[in-house]
matplotlib code that plots the C-alpha trace (Angstrom):
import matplotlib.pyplot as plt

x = [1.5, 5.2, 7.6, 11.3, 12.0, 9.5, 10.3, 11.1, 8.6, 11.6, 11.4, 7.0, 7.1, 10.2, 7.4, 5.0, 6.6, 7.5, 4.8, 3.2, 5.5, 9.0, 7.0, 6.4, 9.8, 11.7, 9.0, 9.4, 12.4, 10.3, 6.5, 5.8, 6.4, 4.0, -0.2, -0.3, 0.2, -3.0, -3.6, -3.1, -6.5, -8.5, -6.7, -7.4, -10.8, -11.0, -9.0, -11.6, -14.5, -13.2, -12.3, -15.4, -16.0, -13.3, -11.0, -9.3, -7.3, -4.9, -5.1, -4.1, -3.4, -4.2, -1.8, 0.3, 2.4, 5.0, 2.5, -0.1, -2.9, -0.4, 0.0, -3.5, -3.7, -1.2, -3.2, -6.4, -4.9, -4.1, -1.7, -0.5, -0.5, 0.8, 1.3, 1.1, 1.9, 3.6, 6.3, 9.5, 10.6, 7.6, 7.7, 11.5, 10.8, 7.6, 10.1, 12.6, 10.3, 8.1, 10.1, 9.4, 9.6, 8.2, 6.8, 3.4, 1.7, -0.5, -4.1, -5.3, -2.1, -0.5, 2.0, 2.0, 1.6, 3.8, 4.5, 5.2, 5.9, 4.8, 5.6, 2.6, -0.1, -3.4, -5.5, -3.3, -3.1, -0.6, -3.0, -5.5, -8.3, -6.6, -7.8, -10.7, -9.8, -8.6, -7.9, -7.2, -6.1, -6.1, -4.9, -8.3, -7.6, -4.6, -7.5, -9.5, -13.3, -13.1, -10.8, -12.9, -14.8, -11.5, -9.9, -13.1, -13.2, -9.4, -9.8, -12.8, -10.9, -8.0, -11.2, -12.0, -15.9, -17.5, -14.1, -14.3, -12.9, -12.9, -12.2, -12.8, -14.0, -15.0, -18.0, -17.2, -16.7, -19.5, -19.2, -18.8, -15.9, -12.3, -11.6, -14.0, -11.9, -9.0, -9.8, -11.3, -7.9, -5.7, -7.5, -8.1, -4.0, -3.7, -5.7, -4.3, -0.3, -1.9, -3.1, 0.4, 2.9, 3.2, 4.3, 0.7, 0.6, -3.1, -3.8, -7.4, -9.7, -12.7, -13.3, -14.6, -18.0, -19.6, -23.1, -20.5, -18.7, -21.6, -23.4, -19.6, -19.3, -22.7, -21.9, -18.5, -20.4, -20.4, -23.1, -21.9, -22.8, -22.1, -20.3, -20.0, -16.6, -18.3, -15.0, -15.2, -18.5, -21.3, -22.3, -24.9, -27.3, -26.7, -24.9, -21.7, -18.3, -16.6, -17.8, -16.4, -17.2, -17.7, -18.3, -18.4, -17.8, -21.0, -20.9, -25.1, -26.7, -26.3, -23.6, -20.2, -18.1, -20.9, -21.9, -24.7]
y = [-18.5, -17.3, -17.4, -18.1, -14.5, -13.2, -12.3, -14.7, -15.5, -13.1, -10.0, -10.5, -10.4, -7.4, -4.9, -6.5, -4.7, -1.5, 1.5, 1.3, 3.3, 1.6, -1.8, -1.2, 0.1, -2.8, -5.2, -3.2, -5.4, -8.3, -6.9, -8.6, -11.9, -11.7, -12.2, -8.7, -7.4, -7.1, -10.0, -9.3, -10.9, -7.8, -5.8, -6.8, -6.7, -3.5, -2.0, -3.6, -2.3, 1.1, 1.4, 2.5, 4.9, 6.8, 8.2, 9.6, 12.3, 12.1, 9.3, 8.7, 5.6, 6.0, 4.7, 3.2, 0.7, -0.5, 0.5, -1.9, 0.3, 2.8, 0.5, 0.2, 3.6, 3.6, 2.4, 4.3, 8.0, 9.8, 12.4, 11.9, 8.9, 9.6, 7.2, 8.6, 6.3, 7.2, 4.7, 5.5, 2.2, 1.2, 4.4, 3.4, 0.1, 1.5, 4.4, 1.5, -1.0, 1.4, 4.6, 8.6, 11.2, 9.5, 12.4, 12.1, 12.4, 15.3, 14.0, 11.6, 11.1, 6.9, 7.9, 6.8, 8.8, 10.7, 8.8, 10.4, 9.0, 11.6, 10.5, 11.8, 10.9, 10.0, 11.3, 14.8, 14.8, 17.3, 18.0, 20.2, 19.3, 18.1, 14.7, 13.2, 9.4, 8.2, 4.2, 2.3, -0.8, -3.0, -0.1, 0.8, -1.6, 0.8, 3.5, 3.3, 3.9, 6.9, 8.7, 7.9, 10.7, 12.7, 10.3, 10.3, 14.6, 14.7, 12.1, 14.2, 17.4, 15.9, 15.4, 17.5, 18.1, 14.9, 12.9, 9.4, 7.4, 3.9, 0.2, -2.9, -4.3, -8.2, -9.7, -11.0, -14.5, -16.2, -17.7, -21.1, -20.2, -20.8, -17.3, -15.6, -17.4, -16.3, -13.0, -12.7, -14.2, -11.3, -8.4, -10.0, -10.4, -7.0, -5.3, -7.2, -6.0, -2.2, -2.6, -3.0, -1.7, 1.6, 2.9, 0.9, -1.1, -0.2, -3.5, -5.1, -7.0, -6.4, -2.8, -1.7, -3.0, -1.9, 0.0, 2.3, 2.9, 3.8, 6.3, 8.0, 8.4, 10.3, 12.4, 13.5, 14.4, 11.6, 9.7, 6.4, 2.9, -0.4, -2.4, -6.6, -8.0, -11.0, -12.6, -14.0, -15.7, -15.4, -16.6, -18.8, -16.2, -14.6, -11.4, -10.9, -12.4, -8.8, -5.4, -2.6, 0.7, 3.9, 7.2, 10.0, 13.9, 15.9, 19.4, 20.1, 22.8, 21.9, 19.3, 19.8, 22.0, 22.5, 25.6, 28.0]
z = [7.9, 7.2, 5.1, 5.6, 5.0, 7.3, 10.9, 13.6, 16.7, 19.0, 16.3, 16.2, 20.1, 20.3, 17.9, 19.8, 22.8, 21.3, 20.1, 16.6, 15.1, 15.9, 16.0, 12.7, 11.7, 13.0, 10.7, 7.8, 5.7, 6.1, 6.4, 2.7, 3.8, 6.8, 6.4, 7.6, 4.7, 3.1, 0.6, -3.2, -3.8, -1.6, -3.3, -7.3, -6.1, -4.8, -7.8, -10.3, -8.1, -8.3, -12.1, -13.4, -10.8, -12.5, -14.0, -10.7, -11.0, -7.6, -4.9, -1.6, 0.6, 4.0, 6.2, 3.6, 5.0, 2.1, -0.4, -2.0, -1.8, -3.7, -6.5, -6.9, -6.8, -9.8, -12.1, -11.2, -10.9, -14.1, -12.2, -8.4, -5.8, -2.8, 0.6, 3.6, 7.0, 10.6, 10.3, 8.2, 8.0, 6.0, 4.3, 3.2, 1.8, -0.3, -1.3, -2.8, -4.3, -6.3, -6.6, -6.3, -8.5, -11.5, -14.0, -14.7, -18.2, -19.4, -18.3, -20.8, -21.3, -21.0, -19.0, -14.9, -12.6, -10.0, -7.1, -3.2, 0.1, 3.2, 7.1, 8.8, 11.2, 9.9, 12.4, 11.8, 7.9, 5.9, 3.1, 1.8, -0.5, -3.2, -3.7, -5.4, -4.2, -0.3, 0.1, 2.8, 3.6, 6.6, 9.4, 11.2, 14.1, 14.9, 16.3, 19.0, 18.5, 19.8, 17.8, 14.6, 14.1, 13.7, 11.3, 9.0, 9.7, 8.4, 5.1, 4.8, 4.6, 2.6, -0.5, -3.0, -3.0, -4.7, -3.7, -2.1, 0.4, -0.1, 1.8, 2.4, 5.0, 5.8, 7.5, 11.2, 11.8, 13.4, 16.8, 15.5, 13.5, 14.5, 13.3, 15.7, 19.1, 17.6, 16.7, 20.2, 22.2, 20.0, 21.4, 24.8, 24.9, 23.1, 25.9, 28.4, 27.0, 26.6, 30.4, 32.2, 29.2, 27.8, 24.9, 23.7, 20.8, 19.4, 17.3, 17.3, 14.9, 16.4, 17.1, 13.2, 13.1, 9.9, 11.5, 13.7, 10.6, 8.6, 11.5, 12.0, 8.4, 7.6, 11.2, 8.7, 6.0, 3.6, 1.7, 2.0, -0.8, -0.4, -2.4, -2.7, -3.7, -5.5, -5.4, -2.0, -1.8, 0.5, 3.9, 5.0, 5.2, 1.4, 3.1, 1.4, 3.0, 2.0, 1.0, -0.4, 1.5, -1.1, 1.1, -0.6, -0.1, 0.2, 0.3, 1.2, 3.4, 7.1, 6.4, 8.2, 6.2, 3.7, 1.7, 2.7]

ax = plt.figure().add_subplot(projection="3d")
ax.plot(x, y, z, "-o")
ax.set_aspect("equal")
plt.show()
């Protein structure tokens, strides 16, 4: 599952140890050559999914780690891209293998756009309104269930009105699958290290189910469409084996934050 250059079974177990954010800064030089890093397959497809949805004006990647989604992003936003995560270390290597600062061209213009890196907490988001597309990428197993509603509240009030907020998300494994024993032993030792260490490590696989994520979302305020990524088959029983969740902004009568 690694590569030579990834980390070593000691590093894995020393982040394992730590809190998210310094676990993730001591991974950071080698984060790209671990399967944690969200594969470059997920993230064509969600790119070509997106593209006629557009054009996006500025984009943000949600807990952008060393920036994939934000390359995505690059070649969906006419203007701005900017990644947002809690860990600097992550935040330094996106910084060095994309680069800042980059001018952006007048819209309609062929130029790319500008590119930012921001240290912040998602569930306590520096922004206004000023963004018509959020991404994300692989990072809800970092929150707990219940601090959902206020993540989905704050990417909410980082859109503009009409803006979306957009991810993948994969069907479960079925108990007969190796994946779904596995999955299960990771959070069962993950709750077992959170139950006796502290600073916690909040990492599990199994915690976004789709129907919570759908009722939370419309609870926010968005109208949310589903989306198949072809690209990865179907299961036994025709369902799709990965979706792309759309939700967007909606600004009604009654809705939170809506108009009168």
């Amino acid at each position: 599952m690694f590569t030579p250059q990834g980390p070593t079974l000691r590093e894995l177990a020393v982040q394992a140890l730590s809190s998210i954010e310094h676990g993730y800064d001591l991974l950071a030089p080698k984060f790209d050559h671990t399967p944690f890093r969200t594969p470059d397959a997920i993230l064509e497809a969600v790119g070509s999914a997106l593209e006629p949805m557009g054009p996006f004006t500025t984009g943000l990647d949600l807990c952008c780690g060393t920036g994939a989604g934000v390359e995505v992003l690059r070649d969906l936003c006419r203007d701005s891209v900017t990644g947002v995560d809690i860990s600097a270390g992550m935040l330094a290597v996106g910084r060095s293998r994309l680069g800042t600062g980059k001018q952006a061209s007048p819209a309609g213009g062929s130029g790319a756009p500008t590119v930012a890196f921001v240290r912040a907490d998602a569930r306590a988001l520096p922004f206004g309104p000023e963004f018509d597309l959020v991404v994300s990428f692989g990072a809800f197993g970092h929150f707990l269930p219940r601090e959902l509603p206020g993540l989905l509240s704050g990417v909410r009030a980082v859109l503009r009105p009409g803006g979306r907020f957009a991810f993948p998300i994969m069907a479960p494994p079925r108990a007969d699958s190796p994946w779904y024993w596995a999955l299960l032993g990771f959070d069962t030792v993950m709750r077992v290290r959170n139950a006796v260490r502290r600073p916690t490590f909040v990492m599990y696989y199994r915690t976004f189910r789709l129907g919570d994520v759908e009722r939370e979302l419309a609870r926010a305020g968005f109208r949310t469409e589903l989306h198949a990524l072809n690209e990865f088959g179907r299961r036994r029983d025709g369902s799709p084996r990965a979706r792309m969740v759309v939700a967007t902004r909606e600004d009604l009568p009654g809705a939170p934050g809506g108009g009168a």
